[in-house]
Phi, psi and omega in degrees: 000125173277141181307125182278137196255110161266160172275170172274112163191168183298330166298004177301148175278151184306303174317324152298312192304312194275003150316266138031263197318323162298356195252264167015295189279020168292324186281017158290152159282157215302316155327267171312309170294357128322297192300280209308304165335311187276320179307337172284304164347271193314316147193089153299303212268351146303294209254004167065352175320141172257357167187174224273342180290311193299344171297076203219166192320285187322311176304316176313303183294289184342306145335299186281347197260000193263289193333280236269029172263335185209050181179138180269171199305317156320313206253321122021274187290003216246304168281326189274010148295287191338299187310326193260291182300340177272312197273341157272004152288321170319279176359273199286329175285344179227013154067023181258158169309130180290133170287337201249351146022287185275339177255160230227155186282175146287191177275093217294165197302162153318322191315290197278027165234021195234167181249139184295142181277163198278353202236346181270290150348299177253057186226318157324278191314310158321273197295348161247172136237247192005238213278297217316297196306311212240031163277311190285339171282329227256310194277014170251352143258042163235340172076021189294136152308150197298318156332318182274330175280336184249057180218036188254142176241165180288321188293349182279356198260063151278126183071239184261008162282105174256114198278165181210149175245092180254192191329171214002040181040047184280157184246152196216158189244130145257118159335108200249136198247172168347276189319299223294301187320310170298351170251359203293291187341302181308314202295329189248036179247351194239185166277138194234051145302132165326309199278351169310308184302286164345297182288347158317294179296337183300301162310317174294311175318311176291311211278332151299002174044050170230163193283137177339156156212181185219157170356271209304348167292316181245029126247011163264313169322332174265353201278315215273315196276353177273314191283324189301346174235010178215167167326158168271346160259013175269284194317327227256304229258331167292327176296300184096073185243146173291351184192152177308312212294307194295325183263019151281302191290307181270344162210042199263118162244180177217116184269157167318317208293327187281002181268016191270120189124289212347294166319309201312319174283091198172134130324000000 
């Protein structure tokens, strides 16, 4: 059967442009082009355009304003890259105004910036089970980045041990206590993409009725709750931090209460 030849003009049907597009995104790697497909896949099948023309700001913003019904603001921005990279590939090859232009990620959550509370934590731990119940256990006694669990291999486990490859692709060894060994099964059975891993936690979160939360909340909750019991140069070499200093900075507080005494040796 021969392949239908459209000219380059805004009636091309979408469905050829993202035929096209797909060819284009071979020079991805085999991960990111997979995401970005199914996310153009996700949405195509919103907006329904019968051509690349058919595609304008207002449908666009709709879209993107639809995402945050079943994705937190991380897993969100995650279709409007795609989204943003398919239409300025549209722009240049068929020489029409990029539509999607005007449109802006969110705001990233609040989530990853705040640290999950000890009370929260074991408020979680009540209301779930299977892989959710031992995703949120695992990463909170290993302190891992989202990056890291979802580039974690079977070959990263030995014994009680977990090898980790974090930032500049320094390799760092974490100690595996009890829970974490009882959750490894589940943790290399489900999908562990960042944006999976995200929307995951967006879900547990609502289904515990605690305020979002995102990864790096619950590695700062195991960083804070590891330091009230081990050295700050022990916590800084599980974390994989480059220096004692950043993680005093990011994750040394101090509550009133614990300065109580402080003084008492002085005269």
């Amino acid at each position: 059967m021969k392949t239908a030849v459209y000219p380059i003009t805004a009636r091309t049907p979408l469905s050829h442009a993202i035929e096209q597009w797909s060819g284009f995104c071979q020079r991805y790697t085999a991960r990111t082009r997979e995401s970005y497909q199914r996310r153009i896949k996700n949405f195509a099948a919103y907006i329904q355009a019968a051509t690349i023309g058919d595609i304008h700001l207002p449908e666009l913003q709709a879209y993107v304003n639809s995402l945050l019904g079943s994705h937190c603001h991380t897993g969100a921005n995650g279709y409007i890259t795609a989204v943003k990279s398919f239409c300025h590939w549209l722009s240049d090859i068929y020489d029409i105004p990029n539509p999607a232009l005007k449109i802006r990620k969110f705001k990233d959550d609040t989530a990853e910036a705040r640290c999950l509370k000890v009370e929260e934590y074991r408020k979680i731990l009540v209301v779930l089970t299977g892989s959710d119940y031992h995703l949120i256990r695992f990463l909170a006694n290993t302190g891992l980045r989202a990056s890291e669990l979802a580039n974690l291999k079977p070959p990263d486990i030995k014994g009680n041990w977990l090898i980790v490859r974090g930032k500049g692709n320094k390799i760092r060894h974490i100690p595996l206590n009890q829970s974490a060994i009882e959750s490894v099964p589940y943790i290399l059975n489900f999908s562990r993409s960042r944006t999976a891993i995200f929307e995951r936690c967006h879900r547990i979160a609502r289904k515990a009725q605690i305020p979002p939360f995102g990864v790096h909340a619950i590695r700062h909750y195991f960083a804070t709750e590891l330091l009230k019991k081990q050295p700050i140069q022990k916590v800084s070499k599980v974390l994989g931090h480059s220096s004692v200093t950043i993680t005093e900075k990011i994750y040394w507080h101090f509550r009133h209460e614990d300065l109580a005494g402080l003084t008492d040796c002085l005269e």
